[in-house]
PDB file of N, CA, C, O and CB in Angstrom:
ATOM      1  N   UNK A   1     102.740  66.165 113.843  1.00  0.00           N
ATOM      2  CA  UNK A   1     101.980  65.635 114.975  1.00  0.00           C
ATOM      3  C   UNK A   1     100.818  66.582 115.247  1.00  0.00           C
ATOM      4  O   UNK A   1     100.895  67.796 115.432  1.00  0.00           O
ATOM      5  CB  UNK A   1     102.885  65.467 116.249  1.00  0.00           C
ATOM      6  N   UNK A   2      99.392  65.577 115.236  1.00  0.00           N
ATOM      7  CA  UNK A   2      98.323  66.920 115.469  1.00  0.00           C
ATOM      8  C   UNK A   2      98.426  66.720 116.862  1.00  0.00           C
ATOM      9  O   UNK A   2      98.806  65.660 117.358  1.00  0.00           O
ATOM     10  CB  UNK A   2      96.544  66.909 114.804  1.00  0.00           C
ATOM     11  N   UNK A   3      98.074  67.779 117.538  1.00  0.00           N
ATOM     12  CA  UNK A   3      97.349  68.146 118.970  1.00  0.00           C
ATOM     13  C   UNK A   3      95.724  67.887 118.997  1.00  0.00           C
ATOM     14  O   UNK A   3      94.933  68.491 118.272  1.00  0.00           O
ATOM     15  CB  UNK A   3      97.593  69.840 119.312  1.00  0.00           C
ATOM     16  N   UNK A   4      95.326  66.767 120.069  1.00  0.00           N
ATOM     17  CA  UNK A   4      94.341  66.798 120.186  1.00  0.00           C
ATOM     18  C   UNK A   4      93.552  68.144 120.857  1.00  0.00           C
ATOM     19  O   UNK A   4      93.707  68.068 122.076  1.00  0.00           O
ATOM     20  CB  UNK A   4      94.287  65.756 120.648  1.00  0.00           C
ATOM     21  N   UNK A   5      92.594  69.603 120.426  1.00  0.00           N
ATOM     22  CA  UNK A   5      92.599  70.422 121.280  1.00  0.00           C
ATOM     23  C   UNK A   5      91.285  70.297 121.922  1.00  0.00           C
ATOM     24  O   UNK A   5      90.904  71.368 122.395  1.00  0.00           O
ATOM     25  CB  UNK A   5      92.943  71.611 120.790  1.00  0.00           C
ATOM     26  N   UNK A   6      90.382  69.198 122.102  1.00  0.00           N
ATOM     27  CA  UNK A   6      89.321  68.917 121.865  1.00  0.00           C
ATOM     28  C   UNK A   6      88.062  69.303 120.869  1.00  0.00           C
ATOM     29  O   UNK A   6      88.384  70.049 119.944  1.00  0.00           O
ATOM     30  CB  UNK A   6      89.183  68.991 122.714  1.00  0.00           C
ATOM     31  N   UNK A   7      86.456  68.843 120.930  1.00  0.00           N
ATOM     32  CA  UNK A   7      86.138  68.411 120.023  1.00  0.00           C
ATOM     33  C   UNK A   7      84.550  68.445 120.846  1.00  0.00           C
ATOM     34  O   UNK A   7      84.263  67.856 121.888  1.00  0.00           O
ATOM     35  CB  UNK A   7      87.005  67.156 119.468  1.00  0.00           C
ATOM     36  N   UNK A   8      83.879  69.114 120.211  1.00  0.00           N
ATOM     37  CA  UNK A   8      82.325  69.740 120.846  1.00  0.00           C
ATOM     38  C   UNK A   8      81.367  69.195 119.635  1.00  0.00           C
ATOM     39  O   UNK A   8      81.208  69.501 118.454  1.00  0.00           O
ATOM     40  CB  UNK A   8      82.199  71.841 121.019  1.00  0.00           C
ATOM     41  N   UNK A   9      80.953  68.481 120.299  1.00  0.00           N
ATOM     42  CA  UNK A   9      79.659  67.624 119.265  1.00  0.00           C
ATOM     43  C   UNK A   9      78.418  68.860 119.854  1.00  0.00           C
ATOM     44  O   UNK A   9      78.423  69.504 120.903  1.00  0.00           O
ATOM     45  CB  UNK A   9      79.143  65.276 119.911  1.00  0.00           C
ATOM     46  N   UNK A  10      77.262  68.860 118.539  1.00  0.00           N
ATOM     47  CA  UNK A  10      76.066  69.483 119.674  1.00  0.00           C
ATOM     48  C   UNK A  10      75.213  68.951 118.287  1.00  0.00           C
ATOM     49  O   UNK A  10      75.326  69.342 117.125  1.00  0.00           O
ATOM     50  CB  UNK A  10      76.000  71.656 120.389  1.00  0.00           C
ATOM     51  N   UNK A  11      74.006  67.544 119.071  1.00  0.00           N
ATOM     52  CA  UNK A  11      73.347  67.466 118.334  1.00  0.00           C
ATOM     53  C   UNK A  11      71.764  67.303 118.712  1.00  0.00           C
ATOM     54  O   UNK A  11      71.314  66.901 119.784  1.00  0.00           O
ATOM     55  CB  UNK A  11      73.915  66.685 117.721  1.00  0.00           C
ATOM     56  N   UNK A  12      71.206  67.621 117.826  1.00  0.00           N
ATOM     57  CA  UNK A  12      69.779  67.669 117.953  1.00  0.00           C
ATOM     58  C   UNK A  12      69.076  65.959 117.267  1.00  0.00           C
ATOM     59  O   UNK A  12      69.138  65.394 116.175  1.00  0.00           O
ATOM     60  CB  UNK A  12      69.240  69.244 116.954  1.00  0.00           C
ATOM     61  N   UNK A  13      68.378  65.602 118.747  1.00  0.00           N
ATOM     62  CA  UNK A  13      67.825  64.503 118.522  1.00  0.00           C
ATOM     63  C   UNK A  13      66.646  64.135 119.234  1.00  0.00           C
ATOM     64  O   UNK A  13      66.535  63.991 120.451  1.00  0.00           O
ATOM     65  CB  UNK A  13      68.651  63.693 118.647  1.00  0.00           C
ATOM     66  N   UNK A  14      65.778  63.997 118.350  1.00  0.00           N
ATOM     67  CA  UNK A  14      64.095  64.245 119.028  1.00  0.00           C
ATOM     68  C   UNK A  14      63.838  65.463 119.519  1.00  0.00           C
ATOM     69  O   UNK A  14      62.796  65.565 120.166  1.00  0.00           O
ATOM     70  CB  UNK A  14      63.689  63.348 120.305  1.00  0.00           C
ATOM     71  N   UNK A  15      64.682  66.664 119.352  1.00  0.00           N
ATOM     72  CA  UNK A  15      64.028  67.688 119.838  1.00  0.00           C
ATOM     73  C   UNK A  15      65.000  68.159 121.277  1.00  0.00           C
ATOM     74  O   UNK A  15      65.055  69.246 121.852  1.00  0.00           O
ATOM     75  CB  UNK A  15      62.405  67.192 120.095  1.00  0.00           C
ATOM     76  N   UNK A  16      65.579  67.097 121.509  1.00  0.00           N
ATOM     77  CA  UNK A  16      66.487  67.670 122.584  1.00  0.00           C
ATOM     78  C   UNK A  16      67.830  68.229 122.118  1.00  0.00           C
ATOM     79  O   UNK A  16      68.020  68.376 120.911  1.00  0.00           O
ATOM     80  CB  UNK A  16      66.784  66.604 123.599  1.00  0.00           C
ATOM     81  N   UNK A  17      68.941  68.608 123.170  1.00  0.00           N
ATOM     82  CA  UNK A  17      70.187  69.082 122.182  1.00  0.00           C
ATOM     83  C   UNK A  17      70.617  68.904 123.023  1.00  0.00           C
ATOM     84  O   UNK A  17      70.390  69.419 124.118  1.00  0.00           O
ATOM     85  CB  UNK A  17      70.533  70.305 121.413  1.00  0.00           C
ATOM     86  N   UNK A  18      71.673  67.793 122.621  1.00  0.00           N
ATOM     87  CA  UNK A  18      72.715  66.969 123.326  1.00  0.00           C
ATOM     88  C   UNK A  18      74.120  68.151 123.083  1.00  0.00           C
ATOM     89  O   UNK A  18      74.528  68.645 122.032  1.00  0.00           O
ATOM     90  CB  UNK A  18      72.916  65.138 122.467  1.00  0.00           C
ATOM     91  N   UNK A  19      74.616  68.335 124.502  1.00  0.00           N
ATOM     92  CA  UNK A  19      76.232  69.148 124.324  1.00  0.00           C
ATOM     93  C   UNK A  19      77.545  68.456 124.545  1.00  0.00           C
ATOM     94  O   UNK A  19      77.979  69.087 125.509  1.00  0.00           O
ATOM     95  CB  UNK A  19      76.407  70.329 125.379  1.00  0.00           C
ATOM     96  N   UNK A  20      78.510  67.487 124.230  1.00  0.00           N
ATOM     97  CA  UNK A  20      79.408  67.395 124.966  1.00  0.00           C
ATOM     98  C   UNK A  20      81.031  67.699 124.427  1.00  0.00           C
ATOM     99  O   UNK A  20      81.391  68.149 123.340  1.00  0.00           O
ATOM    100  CB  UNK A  20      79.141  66.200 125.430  1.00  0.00           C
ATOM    101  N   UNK A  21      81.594  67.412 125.231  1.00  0.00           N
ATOM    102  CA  UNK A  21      82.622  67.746 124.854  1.00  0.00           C
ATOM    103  C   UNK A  21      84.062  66.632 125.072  1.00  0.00           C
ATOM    104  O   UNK A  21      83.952  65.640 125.793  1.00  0.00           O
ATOM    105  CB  UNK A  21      82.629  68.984 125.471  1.00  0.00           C
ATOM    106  N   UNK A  22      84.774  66.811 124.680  1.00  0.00           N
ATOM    107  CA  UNK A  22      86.095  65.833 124.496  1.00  0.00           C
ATOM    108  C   UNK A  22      87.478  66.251 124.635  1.00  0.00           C
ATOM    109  O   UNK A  22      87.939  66.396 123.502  1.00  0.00           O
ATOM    110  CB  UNK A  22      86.132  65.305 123.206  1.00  0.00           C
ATOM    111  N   UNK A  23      88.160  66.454 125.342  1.00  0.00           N
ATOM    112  CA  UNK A  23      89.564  66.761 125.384  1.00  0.00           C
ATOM    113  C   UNK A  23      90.045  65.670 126.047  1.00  0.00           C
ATOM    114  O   UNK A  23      89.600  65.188 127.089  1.00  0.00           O
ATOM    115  CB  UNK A  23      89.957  68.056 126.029  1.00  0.00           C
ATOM    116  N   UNK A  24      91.658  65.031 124.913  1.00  0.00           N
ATOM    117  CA  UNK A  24      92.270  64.607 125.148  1.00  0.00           C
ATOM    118  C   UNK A  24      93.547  64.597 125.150  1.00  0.00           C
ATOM    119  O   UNK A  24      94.013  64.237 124.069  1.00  0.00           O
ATOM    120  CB  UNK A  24      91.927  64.198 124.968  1.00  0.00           C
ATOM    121  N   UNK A  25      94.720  64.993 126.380  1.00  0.00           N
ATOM    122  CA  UNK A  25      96.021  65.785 126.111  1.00  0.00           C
ATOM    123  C   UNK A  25      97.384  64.579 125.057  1.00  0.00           C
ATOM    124  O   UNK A  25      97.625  63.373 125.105  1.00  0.00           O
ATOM    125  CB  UNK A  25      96.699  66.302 128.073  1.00  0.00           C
ATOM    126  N   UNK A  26      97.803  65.436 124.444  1.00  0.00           N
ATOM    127  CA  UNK A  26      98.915  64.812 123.768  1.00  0.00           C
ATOM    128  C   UNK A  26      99.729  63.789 124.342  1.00  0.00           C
ATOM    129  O   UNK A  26     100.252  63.010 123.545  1.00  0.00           O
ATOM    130  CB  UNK A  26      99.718  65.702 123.442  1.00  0.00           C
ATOM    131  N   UNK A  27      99.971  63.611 125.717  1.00  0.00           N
ATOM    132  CA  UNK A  27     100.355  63.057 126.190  1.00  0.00           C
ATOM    133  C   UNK A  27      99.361  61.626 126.434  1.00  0.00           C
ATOM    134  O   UNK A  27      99.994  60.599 126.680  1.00  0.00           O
ATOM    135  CB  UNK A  27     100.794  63.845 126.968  1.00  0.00           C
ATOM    136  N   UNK A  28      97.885  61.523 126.376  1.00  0.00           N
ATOM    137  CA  UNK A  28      96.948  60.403 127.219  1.00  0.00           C
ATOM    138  C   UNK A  28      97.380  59.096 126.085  1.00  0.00           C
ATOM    139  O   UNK A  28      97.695  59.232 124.903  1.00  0.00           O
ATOM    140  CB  UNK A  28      94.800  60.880 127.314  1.00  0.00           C
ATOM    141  N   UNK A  29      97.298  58.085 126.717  1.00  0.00           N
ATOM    142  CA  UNK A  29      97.324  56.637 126.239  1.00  0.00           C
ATOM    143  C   UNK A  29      95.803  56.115 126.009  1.00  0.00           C
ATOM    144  O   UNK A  29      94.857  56.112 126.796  1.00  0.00           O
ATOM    145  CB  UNK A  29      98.112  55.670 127.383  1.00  0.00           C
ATOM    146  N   UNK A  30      95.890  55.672 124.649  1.00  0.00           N
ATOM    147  CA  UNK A  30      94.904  55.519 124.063  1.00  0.00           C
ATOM    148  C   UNK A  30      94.354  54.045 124.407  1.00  0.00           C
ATOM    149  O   UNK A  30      93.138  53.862 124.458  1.00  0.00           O
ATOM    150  CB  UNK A  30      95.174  55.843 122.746  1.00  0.00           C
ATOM    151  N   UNK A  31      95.350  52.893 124.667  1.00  0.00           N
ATOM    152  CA  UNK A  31      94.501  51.932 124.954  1.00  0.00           C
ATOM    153  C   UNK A  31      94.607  51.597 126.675  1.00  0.00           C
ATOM    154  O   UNK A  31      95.340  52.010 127.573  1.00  0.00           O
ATOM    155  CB  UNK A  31      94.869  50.698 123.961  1.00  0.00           C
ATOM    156  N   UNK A  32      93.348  50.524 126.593  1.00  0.00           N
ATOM    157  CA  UNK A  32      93.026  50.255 128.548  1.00  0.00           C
ATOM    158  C   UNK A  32      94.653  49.502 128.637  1.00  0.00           C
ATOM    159  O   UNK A  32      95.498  49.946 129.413  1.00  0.00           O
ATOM    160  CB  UNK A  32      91.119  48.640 129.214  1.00  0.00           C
ATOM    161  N   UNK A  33      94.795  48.873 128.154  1.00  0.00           N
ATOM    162  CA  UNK A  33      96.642  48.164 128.555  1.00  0.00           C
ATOM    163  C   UNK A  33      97.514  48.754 128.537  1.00  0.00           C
ATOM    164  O   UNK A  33      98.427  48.391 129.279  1.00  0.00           O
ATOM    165  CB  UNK A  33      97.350  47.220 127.797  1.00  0.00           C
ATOM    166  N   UNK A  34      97.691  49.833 127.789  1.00  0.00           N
ATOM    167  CA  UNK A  34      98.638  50.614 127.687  1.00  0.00           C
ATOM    168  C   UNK A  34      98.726  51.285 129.165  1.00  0.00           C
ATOM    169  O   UNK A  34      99.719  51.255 129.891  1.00  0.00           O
ATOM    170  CB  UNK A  34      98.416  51.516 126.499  1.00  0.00           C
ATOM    171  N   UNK A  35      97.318  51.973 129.495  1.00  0.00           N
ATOM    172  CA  UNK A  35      97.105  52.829 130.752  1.00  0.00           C
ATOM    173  C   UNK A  35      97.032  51.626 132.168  1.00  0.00           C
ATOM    174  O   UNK A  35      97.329  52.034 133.290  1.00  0.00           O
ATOM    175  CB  UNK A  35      95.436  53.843 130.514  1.00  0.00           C
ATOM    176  N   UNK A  36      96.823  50.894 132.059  1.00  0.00           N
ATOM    177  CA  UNK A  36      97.468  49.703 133.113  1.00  0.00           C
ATOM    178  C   UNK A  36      98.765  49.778 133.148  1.00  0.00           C
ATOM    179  O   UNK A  36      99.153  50.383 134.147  1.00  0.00           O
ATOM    180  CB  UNK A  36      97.203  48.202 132.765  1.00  0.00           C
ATOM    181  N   UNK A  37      99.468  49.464 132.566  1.00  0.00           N
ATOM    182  CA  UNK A  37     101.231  49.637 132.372  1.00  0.00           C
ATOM    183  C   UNK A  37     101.281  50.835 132.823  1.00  0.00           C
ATOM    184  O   UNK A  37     101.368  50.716 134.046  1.00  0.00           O
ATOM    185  CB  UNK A  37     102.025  49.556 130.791  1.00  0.00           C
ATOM    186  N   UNK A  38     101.275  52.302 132.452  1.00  0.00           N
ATOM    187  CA  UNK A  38     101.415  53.224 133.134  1.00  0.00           C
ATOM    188  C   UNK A  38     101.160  53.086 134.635  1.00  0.00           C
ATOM    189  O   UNK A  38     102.057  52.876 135.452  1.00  0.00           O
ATOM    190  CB  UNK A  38     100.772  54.047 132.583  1.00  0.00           C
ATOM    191  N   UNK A  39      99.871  53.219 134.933  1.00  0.00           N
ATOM    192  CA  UNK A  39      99.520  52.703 136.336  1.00  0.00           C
ATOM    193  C   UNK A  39     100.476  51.826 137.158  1.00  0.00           C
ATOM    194  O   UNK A  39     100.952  52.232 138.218  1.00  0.00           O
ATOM    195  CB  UNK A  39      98.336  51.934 136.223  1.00  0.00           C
ATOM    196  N   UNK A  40     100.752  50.585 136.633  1.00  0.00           N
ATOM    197  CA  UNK A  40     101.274  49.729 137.355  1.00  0.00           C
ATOM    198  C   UNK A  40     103.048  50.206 137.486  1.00  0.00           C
ATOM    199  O   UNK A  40     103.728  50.036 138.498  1.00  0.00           O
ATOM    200  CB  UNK A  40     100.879  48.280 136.664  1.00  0.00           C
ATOM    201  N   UNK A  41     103.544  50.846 136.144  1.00  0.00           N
ATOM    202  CA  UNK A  41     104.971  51.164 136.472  1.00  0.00           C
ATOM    203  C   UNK A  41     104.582  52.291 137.310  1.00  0.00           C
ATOM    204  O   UNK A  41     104.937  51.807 138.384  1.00  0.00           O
ATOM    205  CB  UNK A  41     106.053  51.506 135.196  1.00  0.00           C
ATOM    206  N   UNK A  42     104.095  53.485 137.627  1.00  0.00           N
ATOM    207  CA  UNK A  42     103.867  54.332 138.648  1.00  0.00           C
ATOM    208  C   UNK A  42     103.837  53.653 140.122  1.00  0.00           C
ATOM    209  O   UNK A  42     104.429  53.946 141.161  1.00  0.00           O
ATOM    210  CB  UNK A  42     102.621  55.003 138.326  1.00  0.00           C
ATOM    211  N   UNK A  43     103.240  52.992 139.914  1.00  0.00           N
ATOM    212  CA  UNK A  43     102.958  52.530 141.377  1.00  0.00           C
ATOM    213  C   UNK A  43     104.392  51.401 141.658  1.00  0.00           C
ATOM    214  O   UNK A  43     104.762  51.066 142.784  1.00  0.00           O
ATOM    215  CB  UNK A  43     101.136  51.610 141.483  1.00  0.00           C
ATOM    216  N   UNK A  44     104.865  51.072 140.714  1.00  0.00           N
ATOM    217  CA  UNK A  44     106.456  50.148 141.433  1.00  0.00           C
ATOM    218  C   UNK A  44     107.336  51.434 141.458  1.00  0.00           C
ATOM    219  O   UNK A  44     108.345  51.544 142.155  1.00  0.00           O
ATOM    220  CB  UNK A  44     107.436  48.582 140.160  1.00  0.00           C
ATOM    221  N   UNK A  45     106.940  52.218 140.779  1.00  0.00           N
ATOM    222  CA  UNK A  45     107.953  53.624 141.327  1.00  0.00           C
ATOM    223  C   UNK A  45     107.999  54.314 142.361  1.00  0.00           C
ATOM    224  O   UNK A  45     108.932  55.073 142.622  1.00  0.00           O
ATOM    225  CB  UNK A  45     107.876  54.645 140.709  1.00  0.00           C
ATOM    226  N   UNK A  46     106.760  54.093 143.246  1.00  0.00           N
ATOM    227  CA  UNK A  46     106.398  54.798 144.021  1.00  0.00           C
ATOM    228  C   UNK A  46     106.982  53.495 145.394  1.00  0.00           C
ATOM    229  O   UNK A  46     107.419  53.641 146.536  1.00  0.00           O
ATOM    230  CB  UNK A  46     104.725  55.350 143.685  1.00  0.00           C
ATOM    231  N   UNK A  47     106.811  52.775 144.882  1.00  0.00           N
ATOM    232  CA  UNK A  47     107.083  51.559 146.030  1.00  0.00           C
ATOM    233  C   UNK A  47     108.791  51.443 145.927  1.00  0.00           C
ATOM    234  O   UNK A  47     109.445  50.823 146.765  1.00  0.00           O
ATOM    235  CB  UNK A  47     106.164  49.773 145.548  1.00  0.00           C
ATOM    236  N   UNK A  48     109.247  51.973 145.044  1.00  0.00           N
ATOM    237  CA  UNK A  48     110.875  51.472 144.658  1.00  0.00           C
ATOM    238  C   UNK A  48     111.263  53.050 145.865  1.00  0.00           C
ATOM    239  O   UNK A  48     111.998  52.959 146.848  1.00  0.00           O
ATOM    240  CB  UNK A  48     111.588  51.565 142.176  1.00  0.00           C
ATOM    241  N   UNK A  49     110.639  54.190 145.480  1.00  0.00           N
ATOM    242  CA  UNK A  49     110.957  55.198 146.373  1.00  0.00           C
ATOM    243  C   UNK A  49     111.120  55.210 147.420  1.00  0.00           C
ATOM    244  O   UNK A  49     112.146  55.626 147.958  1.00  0.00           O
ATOM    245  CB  UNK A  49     110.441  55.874 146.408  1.00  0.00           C
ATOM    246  N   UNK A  50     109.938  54.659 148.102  1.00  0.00           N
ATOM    247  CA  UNK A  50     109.179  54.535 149.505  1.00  0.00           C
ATOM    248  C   UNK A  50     110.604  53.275 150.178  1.00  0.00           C
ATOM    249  O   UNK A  50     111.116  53.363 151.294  1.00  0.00           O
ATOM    250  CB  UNK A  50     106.996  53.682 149.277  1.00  0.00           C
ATOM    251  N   UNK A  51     110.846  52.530 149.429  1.00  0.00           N
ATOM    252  CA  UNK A  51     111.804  51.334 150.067  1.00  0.00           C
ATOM    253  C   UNK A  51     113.010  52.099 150.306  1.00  0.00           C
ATOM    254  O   UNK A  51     113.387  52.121 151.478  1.00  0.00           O
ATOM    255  CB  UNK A  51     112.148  49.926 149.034  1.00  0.00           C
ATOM    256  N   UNK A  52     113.955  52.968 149.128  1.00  0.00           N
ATOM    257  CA  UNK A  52     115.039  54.034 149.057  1.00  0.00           C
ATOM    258  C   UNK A  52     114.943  54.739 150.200  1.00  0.00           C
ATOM    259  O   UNK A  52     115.795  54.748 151.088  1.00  0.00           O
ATOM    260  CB  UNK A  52     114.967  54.977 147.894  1.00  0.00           C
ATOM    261  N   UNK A  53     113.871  55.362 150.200  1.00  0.00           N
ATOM    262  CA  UNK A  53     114.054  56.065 151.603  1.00  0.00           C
ATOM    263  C   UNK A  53     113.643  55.552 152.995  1.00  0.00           C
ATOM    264  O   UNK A  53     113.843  56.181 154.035  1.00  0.00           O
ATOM    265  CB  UNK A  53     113.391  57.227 151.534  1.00  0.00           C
ATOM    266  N   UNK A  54     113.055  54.362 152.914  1.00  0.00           N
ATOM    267  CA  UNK A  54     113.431  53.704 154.426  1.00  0.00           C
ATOM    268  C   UNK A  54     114.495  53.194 154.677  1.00  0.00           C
ATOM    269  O   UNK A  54     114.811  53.253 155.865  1.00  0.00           O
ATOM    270  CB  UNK A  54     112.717  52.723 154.854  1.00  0.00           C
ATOM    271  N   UNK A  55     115.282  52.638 153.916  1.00  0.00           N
ATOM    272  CA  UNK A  55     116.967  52.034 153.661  1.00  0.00           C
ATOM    273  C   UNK A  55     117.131  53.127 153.876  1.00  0.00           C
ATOM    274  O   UNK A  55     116.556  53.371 154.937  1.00  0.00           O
ATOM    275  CB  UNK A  55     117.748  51.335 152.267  1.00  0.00           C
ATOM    276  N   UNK A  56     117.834  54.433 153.297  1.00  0.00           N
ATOM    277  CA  UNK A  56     118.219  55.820 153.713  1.00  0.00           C
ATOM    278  C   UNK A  56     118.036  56.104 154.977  1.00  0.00           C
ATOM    279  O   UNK A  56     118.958  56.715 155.516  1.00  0.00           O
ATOM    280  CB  UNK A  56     117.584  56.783 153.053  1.00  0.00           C
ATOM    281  N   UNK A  57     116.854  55.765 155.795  1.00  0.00           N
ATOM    282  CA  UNK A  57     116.723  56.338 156.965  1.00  0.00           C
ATOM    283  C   UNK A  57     117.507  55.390 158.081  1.00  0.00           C
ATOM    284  O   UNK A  57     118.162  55.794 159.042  1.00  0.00           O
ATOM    285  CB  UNK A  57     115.206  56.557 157.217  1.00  0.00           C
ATOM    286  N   UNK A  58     117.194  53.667 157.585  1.00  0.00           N
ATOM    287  CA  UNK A  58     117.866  52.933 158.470  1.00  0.00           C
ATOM    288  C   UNK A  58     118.977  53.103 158.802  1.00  0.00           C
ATOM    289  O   UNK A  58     119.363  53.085 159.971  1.00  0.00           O
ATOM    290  CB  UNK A  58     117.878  51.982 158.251  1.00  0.00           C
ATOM    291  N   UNK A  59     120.042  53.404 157.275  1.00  0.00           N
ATOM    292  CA  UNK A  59     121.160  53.268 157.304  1.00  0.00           C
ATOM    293  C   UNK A  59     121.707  54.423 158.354  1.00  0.00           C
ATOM    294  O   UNK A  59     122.523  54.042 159.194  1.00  0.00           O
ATOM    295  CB  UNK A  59     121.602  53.242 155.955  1.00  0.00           C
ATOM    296  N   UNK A  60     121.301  55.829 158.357  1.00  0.00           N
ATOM    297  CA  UNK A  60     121.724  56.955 158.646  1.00  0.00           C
ATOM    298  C   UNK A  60     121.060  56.497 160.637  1.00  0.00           C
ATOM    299  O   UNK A  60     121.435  56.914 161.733  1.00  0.00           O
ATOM    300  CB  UNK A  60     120.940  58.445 157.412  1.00  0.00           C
ATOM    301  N   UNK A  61     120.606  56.073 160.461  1.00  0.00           N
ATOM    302  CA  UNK A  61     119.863  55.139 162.161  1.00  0.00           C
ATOM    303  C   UNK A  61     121.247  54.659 162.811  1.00  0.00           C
ATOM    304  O   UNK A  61     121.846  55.139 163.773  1.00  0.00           O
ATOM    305  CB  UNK A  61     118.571  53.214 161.814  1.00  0.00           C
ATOM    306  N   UNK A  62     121.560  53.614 162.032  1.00  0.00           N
ATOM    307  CA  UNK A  62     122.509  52.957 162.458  1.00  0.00           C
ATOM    308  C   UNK A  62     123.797  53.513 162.668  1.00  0.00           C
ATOM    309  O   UNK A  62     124.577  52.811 163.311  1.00  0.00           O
ATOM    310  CB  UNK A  62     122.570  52.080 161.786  1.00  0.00           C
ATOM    311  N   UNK A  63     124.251  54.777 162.210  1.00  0.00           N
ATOM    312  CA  UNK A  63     125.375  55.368 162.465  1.00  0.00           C
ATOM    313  C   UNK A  63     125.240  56.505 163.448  1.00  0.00           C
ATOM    314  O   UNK A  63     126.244  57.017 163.944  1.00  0.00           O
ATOM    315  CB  UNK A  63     125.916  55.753 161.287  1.00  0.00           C
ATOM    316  N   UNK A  64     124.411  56.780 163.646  1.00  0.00           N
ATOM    317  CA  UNK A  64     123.805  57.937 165.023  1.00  0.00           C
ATOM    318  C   UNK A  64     123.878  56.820 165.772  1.00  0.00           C
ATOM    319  O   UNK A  64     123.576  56.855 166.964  1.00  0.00           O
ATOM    320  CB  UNK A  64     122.021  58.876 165.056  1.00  0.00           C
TER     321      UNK A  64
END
């Protein structure tokens, strides 16, 4: 498995000199759907949490 460690272009065009640079971690998802799916399961995780702990709080409500 390579490591992406990034990747420094520097080119000369018309006289100017373009610099940039590229890092991308081993971990990033390469396509836009792929990184939607991420996104979207994050965010039902975050909503599956957020529900857990209002149930948690109700429940512990109701016995005080």
């Amino acid at each position: 498995v390579k490591e992406r460690t990034g990747k420094v272009e520097i080119k000369n065009r018309t006289g100017k000199w373009e610099i940039s640079y590229d890092y991308k971690p081993t971990t990033y998802v390469d396509t836009a759907n792929g990184r939607t799916v991420v996104k979207q399961i994050t965010l039902m995780y975050g909503v599956f949490l957020l529900l857990l702990t209002l149930a948690a709080v109700g429940i512990s409500m109701r016995k005080a």
